[in-house]
N, C-alpha and C positions, 0 to 999 in steps of 0.2 A: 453345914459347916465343915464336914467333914470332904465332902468335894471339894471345897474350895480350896481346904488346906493340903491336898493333894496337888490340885492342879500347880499353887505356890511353890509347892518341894518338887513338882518337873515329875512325880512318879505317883502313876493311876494305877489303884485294885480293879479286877476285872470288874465288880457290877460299876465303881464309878464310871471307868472307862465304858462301860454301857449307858449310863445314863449321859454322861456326854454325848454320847453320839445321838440318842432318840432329844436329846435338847435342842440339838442342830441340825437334823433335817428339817426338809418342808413339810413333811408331810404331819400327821396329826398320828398319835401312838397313845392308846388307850387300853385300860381294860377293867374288867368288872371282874368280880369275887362275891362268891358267893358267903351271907354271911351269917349266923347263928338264928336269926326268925326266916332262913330259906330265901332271902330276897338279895339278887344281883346288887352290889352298889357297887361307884366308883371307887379304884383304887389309885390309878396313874392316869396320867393325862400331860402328855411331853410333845414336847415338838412344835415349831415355828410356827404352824399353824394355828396350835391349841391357845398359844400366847397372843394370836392377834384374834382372836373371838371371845380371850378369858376363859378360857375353860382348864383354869389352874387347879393341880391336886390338891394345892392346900385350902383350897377356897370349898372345895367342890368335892373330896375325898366322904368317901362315907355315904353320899347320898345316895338313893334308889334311880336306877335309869331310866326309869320314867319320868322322874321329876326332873328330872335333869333333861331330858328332851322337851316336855312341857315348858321349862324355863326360857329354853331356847326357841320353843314355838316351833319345833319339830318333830312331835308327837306323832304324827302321820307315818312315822317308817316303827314306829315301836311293834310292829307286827315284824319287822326280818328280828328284831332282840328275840320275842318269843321262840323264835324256830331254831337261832342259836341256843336259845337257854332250853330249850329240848333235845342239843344233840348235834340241829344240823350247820355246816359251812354256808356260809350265805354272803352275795356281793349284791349289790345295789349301788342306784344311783341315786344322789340326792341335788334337788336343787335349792342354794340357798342364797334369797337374794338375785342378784344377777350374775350367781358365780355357782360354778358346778362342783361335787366330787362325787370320786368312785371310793365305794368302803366295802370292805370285806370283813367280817366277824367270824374269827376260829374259836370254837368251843375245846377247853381242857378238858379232859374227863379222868375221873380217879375210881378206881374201882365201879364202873361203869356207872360214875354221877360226874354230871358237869359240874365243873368249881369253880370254872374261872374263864371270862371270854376275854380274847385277846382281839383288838380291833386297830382298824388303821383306816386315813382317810388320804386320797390325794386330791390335790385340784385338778381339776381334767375341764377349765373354762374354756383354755385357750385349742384346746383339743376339738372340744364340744363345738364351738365358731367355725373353726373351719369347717367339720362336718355338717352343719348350719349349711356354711359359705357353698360348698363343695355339692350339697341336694339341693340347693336353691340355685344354682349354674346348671344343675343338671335335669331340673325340671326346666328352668326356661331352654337350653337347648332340644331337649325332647320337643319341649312343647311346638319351638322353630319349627323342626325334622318334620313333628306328628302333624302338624297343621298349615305347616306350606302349600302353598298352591301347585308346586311343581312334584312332581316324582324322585323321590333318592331311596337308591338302595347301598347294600353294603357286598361284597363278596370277594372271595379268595382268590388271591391270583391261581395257584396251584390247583383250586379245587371247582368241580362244576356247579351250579346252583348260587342260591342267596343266602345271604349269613343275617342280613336284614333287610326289611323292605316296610315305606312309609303307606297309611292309607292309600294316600293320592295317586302310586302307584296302582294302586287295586283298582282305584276307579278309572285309570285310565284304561285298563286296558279289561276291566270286568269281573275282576279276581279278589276274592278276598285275601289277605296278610296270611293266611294259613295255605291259601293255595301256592301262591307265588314264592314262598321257601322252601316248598318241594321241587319247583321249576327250575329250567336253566334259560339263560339270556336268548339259547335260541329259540325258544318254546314261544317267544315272544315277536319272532319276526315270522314275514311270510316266507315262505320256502323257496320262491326266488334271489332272496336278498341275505339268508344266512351265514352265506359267506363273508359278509362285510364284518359281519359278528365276530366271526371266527378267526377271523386275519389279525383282529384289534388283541382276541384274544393271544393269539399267539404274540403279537409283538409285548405282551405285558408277562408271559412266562419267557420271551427272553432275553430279560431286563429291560425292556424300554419304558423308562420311569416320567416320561411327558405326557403333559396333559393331551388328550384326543378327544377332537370334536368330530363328529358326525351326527349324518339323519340314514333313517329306513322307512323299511312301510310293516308298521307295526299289525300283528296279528292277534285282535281280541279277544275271550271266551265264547260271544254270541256271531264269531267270524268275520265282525267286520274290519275293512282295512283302515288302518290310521297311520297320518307322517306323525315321525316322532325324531325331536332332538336328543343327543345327549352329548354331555361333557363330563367327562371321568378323570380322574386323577387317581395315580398311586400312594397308598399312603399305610400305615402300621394300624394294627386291629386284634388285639391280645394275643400281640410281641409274633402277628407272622403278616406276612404283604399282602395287602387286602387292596381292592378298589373300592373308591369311593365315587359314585354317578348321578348324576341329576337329570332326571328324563322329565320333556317338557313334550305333550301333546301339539302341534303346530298345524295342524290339519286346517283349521281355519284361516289361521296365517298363511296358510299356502293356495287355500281359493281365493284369497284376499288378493295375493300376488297376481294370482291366475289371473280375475278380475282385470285386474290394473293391465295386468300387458296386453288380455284383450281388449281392454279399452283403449289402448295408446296406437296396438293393430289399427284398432280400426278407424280413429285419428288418421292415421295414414293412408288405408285406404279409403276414406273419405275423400281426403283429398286429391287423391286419385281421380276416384270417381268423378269429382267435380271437374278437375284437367280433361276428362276423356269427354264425358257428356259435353262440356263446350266444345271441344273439340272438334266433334263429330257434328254436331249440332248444326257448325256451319258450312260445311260439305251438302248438307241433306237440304238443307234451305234454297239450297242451290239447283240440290235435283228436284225436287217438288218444283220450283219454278217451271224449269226446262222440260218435263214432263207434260205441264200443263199448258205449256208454249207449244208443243209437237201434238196433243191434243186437239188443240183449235185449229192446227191444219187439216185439211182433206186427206184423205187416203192412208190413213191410222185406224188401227186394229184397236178400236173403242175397249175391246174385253183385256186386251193387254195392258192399255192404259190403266183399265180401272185396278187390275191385279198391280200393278207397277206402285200403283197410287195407295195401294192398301195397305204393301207389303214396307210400303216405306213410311205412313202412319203406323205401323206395329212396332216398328225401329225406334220410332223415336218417341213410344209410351213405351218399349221398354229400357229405353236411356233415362226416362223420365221415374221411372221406378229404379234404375241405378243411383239415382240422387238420393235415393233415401237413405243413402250412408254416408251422406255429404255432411245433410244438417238434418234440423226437424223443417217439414215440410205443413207447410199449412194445408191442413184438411178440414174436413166440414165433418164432423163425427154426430150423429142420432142414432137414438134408441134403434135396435134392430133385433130379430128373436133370433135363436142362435138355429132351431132346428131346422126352419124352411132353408137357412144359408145355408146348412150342412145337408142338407139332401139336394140341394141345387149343387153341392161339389161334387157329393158321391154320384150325382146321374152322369155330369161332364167326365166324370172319373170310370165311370162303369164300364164302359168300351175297351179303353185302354186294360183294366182290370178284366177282360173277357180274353183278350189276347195274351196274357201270361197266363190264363187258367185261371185266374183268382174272384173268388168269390167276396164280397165286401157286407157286410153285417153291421147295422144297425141297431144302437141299443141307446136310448134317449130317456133321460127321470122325466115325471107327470109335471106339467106344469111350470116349466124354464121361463127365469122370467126374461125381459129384453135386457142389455146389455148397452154401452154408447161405447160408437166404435165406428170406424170409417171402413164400409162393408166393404170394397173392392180389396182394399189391403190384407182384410180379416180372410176371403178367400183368396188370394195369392199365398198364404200362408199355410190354409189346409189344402188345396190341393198340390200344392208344393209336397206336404206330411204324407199325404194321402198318395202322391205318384211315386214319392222315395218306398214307403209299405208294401205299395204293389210290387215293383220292381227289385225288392230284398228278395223275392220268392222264384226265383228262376223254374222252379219246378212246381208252381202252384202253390194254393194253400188259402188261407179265408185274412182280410182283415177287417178290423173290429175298430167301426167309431162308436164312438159312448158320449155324451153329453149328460153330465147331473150338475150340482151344486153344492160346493164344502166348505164350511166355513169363509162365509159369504165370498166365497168366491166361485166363477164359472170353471167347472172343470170340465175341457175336453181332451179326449187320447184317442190316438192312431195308434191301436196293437200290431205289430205282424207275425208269423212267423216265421223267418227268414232264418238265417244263418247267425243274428244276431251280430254284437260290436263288439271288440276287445276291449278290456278298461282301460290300457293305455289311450286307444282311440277314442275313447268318450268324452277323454278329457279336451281332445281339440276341436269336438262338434263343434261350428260355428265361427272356426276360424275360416278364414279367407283362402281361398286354392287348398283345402284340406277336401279331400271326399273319399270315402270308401267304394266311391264308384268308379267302374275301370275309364270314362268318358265323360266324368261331372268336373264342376269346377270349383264346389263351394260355394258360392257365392247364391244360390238360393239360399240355401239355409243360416246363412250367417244375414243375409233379408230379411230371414224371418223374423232371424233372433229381435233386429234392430226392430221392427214393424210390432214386437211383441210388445219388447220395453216401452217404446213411445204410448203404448196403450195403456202401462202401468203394469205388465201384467209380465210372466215369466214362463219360459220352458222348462221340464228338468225331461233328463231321458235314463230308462231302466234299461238293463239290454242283458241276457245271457248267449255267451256262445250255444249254436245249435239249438238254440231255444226261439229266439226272437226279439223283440223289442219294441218297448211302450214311448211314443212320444206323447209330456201331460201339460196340457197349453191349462196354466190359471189365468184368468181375468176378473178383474172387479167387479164385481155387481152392485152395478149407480143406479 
């Protein structure tokens, strides 16, 4: 009554004017006192809050705080009361309902006993939400980052190394997350292509704030070579310029490529092929006639003839094996054993092999079984492997055919050791007019390759400079 009649006459005493203002905030303004049987009760309970849960002084004055948490079905925090009513500051959180606050409890103390706790509550729901909002965004972006298929890392413009880096980065290139943020971007490429690194890097310390796309040939933990894409942008990273990059393995994508243009090559020299062979075809029809016409006269060098006649049947089975890159060729393919074939090339091969010094070695698994396969083709193919092997070794040296069986499939290799392939060049084995030989033309081996496919069956080739080089024919085993 006596507040009211204040406010009426326009003029507050200091505790009214206190109690005004703990009326009108939001927040909730309580406290306990300690009271003659030693037990905390309520004494005030003010504030906009306390009015919309009921928790009025006059209602609620007097009783123990216990029972008053109990009432309210908040008995579960009556442990922070005790540590107050022992002395100590205490803040908590409480959840009540689908609405939060933060409270804190100051203890008075009068000649070192607590009398009297002073508490206060605020709503902190719409707080709590976004904090909610705010880890539930940022676990699903992690989540993004951590479990994408692609590579992204984080790093400074100014500074060298990673500031972060995703698994997928590690797996591609063999690193764990702990290794890869002691590294730098160039630790990553091979040592001929570093500079592509380097150049991006500088254009980003001087200023140049656009996106940059490029590829290298990435260098792994276990050494091996990988293409790799990436696209970076600049962007802010706690408040200093950081790039942001997404690195995408592509190495497959790019045999895939590979593939294709040689398949579209050789599209084209097919058709070639096909042009020339007719071509030629009918010039030769013409001489086998008129041969055979000059022949049947008197006073012709028989032994010339038959050479004439041979040399010009060779001509035109070997135009007739340039068609093999025309189309497929209908052949008669049967079971055949692989080793008696392979020792009928290394004998035809042995001579030639004696005349560069090169000794030829034999090593065959127990037991090979047949194979279906059209034998003439299957030898034009190793002794083709088997004459490039010898002739790798200018200065001598042993090569090594092996025949076993891997995962059902026929494995045989031509080893040499030669001078070996550069990697660049390994990539265009079997291309058309490609050869590493100062007088070849390609075009065996790029035979082979096709003579291989139509069997079902595949080439790959190993090669070290100064070391040598494995050619490894699989085949089916039907």
């Amino acid at each position: 009554m006596l507040r009211a009649q204040g406010v009426e006459a326009g003029v507050l005493s200091p505790k009214e004017e206190w109690f005004h203002i703990i009326q009108n905030v939001h927040n909730h303004i309580f406290t306990f006192i300690r009271n003659e049987q030693d037990e905390f009760v309520l004494d005030l309970s003010e504030g906009k809050l306390a009015y919309e849960f009921g928790v009025d002084t006059e209602k609620l004055k007097g009783m123990r705080a216990e029972d008053i948490l109990r009432q309210y079905g908040i008995e579960s925090i009556m442990p922070y009361y005790q540590l107050a009513f022992a002395g100590q500051t205490i803040e908590y959180e409480l959840a009540f309902g689908e609405r939060y606050f933060s409270s804190v409890l100051t203890p008075i103390c009068r000649n070192g006993i607590v009398t009297e706790i002073i508490g206060s509550a605020t709503e902190i729901t719409e707080y709590k939400q976004m904090k909610q909002q705010m880890q539930e965004a940022e676990e699903l972006y992690r989540s993004l980052v951590e479990d994408t298929l692609v590579g992204v890392y984080i790093a400074y413009v100014d500074e060298p190394g990673f500031v972060y880096v995703n698994p997928r980065l590690g797996d591609i290139f063999g690193y764990s997350q702990e290794e890869l943020v002691k590294m730098t971007a160039s630790d990553l490429v091979i040592e001929e292509e570093r500079d592509i690194v380097r150049t991006h890097q500088e254009r980003r310390i001087n200023g140049d704030r656009s996106n940059i796309h490029y590829q290298f040939r990435g260098l792994c933990k276990n050494g091996n070579r990988i293409d790799v894409e990436v696209l970076q942008k600049t962007s802010t990273y706690k408040q200093k310029p950081a790039v942001i990059g997404i690195v995408q393995d592509i190495t497959e994508r790019k045999q895939a490529e590979e593939l294709v243009r040689k398949s579209e090559l050789l599209s084209v020299i097919g058709q070639m092929a096909a042009g020339v062979a007719h071509e030629i075809r009918n010039p030769l029809t013409s001489l086998k006639g008129f041969v055979q016409l000059l022949r049947a006269h008197s006073g012709g060098k028989d032994e010339y003839y038959r050479i004439m006649l041979s040399e010009l049947d060779r001509i035109e089975f070997i135009i007739s094996e340039f068609l093999v890159l025309a189309k497929p060729q209908v052949v008669f393919q049967r079971k055949r054993e692989m080793q008696p074939l392979l020792e009928q090339i290394v004998m035809i091969a042995d001579t030639h092999a004696i005349m560069h010094n090169v000794q030829i070695l034999t090593s065959y698994a127990d037991n090979l079984p047949a194979i279906v396969c059209e034998e003439n083709q299957l030898k034009q193919v190793f002794l083709n492997l088997l004459k490039n092997a010898v002739e790798a070794m200018p200065n001598g040296g042993v090569v090594t055919v092996s025949a076993s069986v891997e995962d059902g499939m026929m494995l045989i290799a031509f080893t040499d050791q030669g001078c070996g392939i550069a990697e660049e060049q390994l990539l265009k084995l079997g291309e058309p007019f490609f050869t590493t030989k100062p007088n070849g033309t390609g075009l065996g081996l790029m035979v082979s390759y096709k003579i291989i496919a139509n069997h079902g069956g595949t080439i790959s080739v190993c090669s070290k400079e100064e070391t040598g080089t494995t050619f490894e024919i699989r085949l089916p085993v039907r």
